[in-house]
C-alpha positions in Angstrom: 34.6 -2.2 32.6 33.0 -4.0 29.2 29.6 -5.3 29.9 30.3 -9.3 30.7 26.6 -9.7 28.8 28.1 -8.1 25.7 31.5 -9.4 25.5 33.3 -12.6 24.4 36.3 -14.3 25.7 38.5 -15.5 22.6 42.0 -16.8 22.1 44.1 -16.0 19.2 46.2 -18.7 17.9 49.2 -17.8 19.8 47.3 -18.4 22.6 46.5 -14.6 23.7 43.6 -14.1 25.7 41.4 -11.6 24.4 37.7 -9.9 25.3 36.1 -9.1 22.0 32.7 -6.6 22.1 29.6 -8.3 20.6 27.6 -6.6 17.9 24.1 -5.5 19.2 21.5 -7.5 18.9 17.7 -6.7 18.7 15.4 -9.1 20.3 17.8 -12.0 19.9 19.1 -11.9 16.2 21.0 -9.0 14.4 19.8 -5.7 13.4 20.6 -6.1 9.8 18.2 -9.4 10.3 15.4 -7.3 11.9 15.2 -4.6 8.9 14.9 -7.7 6.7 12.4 -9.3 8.7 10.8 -5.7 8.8 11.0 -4.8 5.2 9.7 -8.5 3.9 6.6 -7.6 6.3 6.5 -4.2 4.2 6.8 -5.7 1.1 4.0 -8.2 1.8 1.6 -5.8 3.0 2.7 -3.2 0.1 2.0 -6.4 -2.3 -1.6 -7.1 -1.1 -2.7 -3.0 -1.2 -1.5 -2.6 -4.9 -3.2 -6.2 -5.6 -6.4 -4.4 -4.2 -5.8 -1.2 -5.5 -3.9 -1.9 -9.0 -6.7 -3.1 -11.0 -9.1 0.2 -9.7 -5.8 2.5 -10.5 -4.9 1.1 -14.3 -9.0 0.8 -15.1 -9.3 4.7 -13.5 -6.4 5.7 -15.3 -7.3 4.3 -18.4 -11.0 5.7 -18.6 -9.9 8.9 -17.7 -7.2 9.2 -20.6 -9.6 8.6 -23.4 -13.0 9.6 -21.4 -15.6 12.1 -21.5 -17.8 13.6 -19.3 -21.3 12.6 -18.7 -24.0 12.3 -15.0 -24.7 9.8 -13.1 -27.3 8.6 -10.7 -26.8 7.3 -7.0 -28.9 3.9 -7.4 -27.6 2.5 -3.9 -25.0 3.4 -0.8 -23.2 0.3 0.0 -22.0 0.0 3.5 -19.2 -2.2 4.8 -16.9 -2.2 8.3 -13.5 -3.0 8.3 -11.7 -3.6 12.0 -8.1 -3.2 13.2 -6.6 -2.8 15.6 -7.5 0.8 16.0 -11.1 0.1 16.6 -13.9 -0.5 13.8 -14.2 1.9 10.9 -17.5 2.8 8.7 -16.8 2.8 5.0 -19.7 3.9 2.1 -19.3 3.9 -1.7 -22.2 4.6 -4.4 -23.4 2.6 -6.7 -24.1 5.4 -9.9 -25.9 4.6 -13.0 -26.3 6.1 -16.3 -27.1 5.5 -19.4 -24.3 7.1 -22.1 -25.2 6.0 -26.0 -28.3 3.8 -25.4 -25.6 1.6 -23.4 -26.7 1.3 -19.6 -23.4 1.4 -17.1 -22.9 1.4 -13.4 -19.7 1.8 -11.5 -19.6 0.0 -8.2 -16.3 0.0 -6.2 -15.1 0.0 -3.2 -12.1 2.0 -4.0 -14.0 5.0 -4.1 -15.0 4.7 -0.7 -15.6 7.3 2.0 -16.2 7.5 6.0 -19.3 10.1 5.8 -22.4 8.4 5.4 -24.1 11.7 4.6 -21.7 12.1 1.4 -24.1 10.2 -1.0 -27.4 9.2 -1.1 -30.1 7.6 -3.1 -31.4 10.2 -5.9 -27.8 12.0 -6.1 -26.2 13.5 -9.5 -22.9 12.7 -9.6 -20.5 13.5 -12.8 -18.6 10.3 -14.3 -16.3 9.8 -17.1 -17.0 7.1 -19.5 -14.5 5.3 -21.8 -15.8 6.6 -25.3 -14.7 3.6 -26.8 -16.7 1.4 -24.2 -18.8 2.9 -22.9 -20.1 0.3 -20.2 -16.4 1.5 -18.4 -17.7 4.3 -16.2 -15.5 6.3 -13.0 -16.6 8.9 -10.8 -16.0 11.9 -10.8 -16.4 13.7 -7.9 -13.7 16.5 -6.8 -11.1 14.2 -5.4 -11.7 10.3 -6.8 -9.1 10.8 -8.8 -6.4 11.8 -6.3 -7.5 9.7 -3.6 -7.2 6.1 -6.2 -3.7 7.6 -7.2 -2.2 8.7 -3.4 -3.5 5.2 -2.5 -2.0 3.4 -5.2 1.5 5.1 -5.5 2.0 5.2 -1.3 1.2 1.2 -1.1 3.6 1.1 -4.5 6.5 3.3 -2.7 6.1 1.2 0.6 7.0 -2.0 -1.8 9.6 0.3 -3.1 11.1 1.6 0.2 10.9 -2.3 1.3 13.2 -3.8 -1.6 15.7 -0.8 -1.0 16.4 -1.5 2.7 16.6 -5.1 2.0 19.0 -4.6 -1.1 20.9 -2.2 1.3 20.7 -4.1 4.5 22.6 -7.5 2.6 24.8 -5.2 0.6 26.0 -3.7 4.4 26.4 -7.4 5.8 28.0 -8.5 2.5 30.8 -5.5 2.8 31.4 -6.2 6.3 32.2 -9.7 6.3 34.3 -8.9 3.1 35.9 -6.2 5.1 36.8 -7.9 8.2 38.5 -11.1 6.9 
């Protein structure tokens, strides 16, 4: 026997009696309206991470392209603690200094960022690339600041991707359905 919690009672015109199953339903509303709900949520977050991160990626990207090489100095190791959920985590970035053309730059970003406190210190030589044009636009870099700005930038991008799609697909699904069943 159909679950009675699933199930509606209908009558045709004719007057027929008829039990019809219910589509599942996930917390109370629709699946199809869960992925949205899910995927907007995505999309937000995606949004705010390449708001962050965007800026740090095209100025990285940029400097690199038309950079040279040159070294830096450690002037300072800022420290900040970001919570969630997870617990409380310890981030450090260096402040780095040099002086490229008689022009005096610093870079000093926090998406750079790493959880060892014992990575940097005061003192340290540290290899940047400076825009040659402007050379007051200076990045690090370190063996990996590079990958780490990109992997950050294009997974919070692909999450706003993924997002989109599943909504796109989800109403496309609902919009053949109801098409279908009239």
């Amino acid at each position: 026997m159909a679950d009675p919690d699933r199930c509606v009672r209908q009558t045709d015109p004719v007057g027929n009696n008829s039990t019809k199953k219910r589509r599942g339903k996930v917390a109370g509303s629709s699946p199809s309206a869960s992925i949205i709900f899910l995927s907007a949520v995505m999309l937000f977050v995606s949004l705010i991470g390449v708001a962050s991160q965007g800026p740090a990626y095209f100025h990285d990207r940029d400097v690199r392209s038309e950079g040279a090489g040159a070294t830096g100095v450690v002037t300072e190791v800022v420290h900040y603690t970001t919570h969630s959920r997870h617990g409380t985590h310890e981030h450090y970035y260096p402040v780095i200094a040099t002086t490229i053309r008689g022009v005096d730059a610093t870079t000093r970003t926090k998406a750079y960022n790493v959880s060892n406190s014992s990575e940097f210190f005061v003192g340290q030589r540290l290899d940047v690339v400076y825009d040659t044009r402007d050379p007051s636009r200076v990045v690090p870099d370190w063996p990996g600041a590079k990958r780490d700005i990109v992997v950050s930038f294009w997974l919070l991008s692909g999450l706003g991707i993924a997002a989109v799609l599943a909504i796109a697909v989800t109403l496309v699904v609902r919009r053949v359905r109801r098409t279908t069943k009239r």
